[in-house]
N, C-alpha and C positions, 0 to 999 in steps of 0.2 A: 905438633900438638896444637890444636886450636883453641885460646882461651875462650870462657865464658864473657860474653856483654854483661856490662853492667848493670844493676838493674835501676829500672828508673823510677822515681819518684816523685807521687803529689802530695801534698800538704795543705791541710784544710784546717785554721785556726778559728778556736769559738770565740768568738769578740765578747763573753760575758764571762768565762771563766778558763781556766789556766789548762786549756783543753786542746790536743790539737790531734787528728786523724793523720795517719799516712797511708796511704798505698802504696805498696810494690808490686809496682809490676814488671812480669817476667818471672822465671822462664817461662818462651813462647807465650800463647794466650793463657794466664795465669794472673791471678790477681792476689795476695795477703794487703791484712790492714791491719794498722799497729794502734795502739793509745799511746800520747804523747801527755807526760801531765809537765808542762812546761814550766811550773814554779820549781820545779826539783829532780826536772829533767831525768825522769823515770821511763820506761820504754817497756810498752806491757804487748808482746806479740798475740796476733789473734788468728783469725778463721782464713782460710785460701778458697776463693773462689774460681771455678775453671768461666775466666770471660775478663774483660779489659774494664776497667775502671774511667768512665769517660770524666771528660773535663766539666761536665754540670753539677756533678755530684758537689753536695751541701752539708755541712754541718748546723746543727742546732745553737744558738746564742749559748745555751747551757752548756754545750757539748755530749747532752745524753741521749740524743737522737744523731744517725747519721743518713741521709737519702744517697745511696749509689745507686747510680744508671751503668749497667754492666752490659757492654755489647759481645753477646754471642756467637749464635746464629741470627738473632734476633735481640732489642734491646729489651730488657730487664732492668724496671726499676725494684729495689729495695728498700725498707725502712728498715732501722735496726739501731742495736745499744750497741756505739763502739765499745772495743774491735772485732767484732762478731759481724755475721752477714746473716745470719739467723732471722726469718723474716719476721718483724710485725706484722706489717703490710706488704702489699708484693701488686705488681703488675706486669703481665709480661704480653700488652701490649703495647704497640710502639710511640713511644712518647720524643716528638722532639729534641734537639738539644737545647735544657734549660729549661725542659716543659713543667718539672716540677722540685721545687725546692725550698728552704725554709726563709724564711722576710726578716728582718731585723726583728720583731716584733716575740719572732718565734714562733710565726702561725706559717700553716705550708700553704703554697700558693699551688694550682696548678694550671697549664698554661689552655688546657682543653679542663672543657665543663665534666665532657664525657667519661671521663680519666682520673676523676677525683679519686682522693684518699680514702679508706672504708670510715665514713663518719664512725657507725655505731663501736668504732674499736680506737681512733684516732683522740687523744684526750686534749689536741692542741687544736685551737678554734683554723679552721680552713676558708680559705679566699682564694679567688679565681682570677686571679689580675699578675700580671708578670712584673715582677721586682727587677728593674736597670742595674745591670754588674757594674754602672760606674755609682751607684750608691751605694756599693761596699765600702765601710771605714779605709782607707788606703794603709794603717798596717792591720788590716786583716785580709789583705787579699791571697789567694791562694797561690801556693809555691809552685811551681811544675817543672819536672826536670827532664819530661820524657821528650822532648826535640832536641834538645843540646845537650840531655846529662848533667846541666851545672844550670842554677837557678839562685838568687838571692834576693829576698826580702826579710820582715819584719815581725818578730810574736808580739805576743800580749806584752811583755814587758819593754818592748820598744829594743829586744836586741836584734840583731842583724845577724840572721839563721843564711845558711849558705846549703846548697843541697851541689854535690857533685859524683858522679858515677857512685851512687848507692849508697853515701855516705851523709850522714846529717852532722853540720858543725853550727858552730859560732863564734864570730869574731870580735876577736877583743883586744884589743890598744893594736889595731891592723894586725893579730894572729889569728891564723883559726886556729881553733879548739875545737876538735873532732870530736863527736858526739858517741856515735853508733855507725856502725859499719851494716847495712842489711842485707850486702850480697852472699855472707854465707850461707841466707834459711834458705832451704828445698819446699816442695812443697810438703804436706802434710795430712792428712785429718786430726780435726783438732773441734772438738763436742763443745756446744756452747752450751755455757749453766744453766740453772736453771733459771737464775735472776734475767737473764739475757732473752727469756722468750718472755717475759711478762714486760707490760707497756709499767 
């Protein structure tokens, strides 16, 4: 019998509130994203999308906006209210890696002029200039486990989160403390509310 791979996971902390996105991905090309509310360690599963969760993808300072870049056939960026993939905004043509994302600020940048956000629906002020991934806070940079399976860094409250085969922990006096386990969701349909298609 041949086991299931684990699934792998990225992690995208809001540096303004106690907010944090995950993706899982897998099985095959398959994408879910979770809500993460990290003051109380709450784990809210959301929408699966058929397409891969690239590493550009952004969280909102607030954490109520999320930008995924979903590769396909082709890439698909998304705006949307975690954990939903339900679009606000949608573009599906091909944007760089990191062509569009949100700034410390909270405003979204994009990295083409041609590719902007739909101003008349977008209620966060937009700019055309590329934000350097090394002026992310260093603990809020983003977790990734999907090359090794095991990843560690830092949430908002400064503890030291550990991601290994599909598992979200946290380490304390040198234990982990397993959080959530994500490899048992399949995929699903799963309707997003009605709060989640309004900006």
């Amino acid at each position: 019998m041949t086991l299931a791979a684990p699934a792998r996971l990225k992690v995208l902390f809001a540096p303004e509130a106690p907010i944090a996105v995950i993706y899982r991905l897998g099985p095959a090309k398959k994408t879910q994203v979770w809500l993460w509310n990290t003051e109380v360690d709450e784990f809210t599963p959301g929408q699966w999308i058929d397409g891969r969760a690239q590493e550009s993808s952004t969280l909102s300072p607030d954490g109520r906006y999320v930008i995924t870049h979903v590769m396909r056939n082709n890439q698909v960026t998304v705006l949307s209210h975690p954990p939903f993939f339900a679009a606000l905004a949608l573009t599906e043509k091909a944007i760089c890696l990191g062509g569009v994302h949100f700034t410390s600020d909270g405003s979204i940048n994009s990295f083409f002029d041609e590719y902007p956000a739909p101003k008349d629906q977008c209620p966060i002020l937009i700019h055309y200039w590329l934000e350097q991934v090394e002026d992310r806070p260093v603990d809020n940079q983003p977790l990734d486990s999907r090359n090794k399976h095991e990843a560690t860094g830092f949430d908002q409250r400064g503890r030291t989160i550990t991601l290994h085969e599909g598992c979200v922990g946290v380490v304390e006096h040198g234990e982990t403390r397993w959080l959530i386990d994500l490899n048992p969701y399949r995929p699903e349909d799963v309707a997003a509310p009605d709060w989640a298609l309004r900006w």
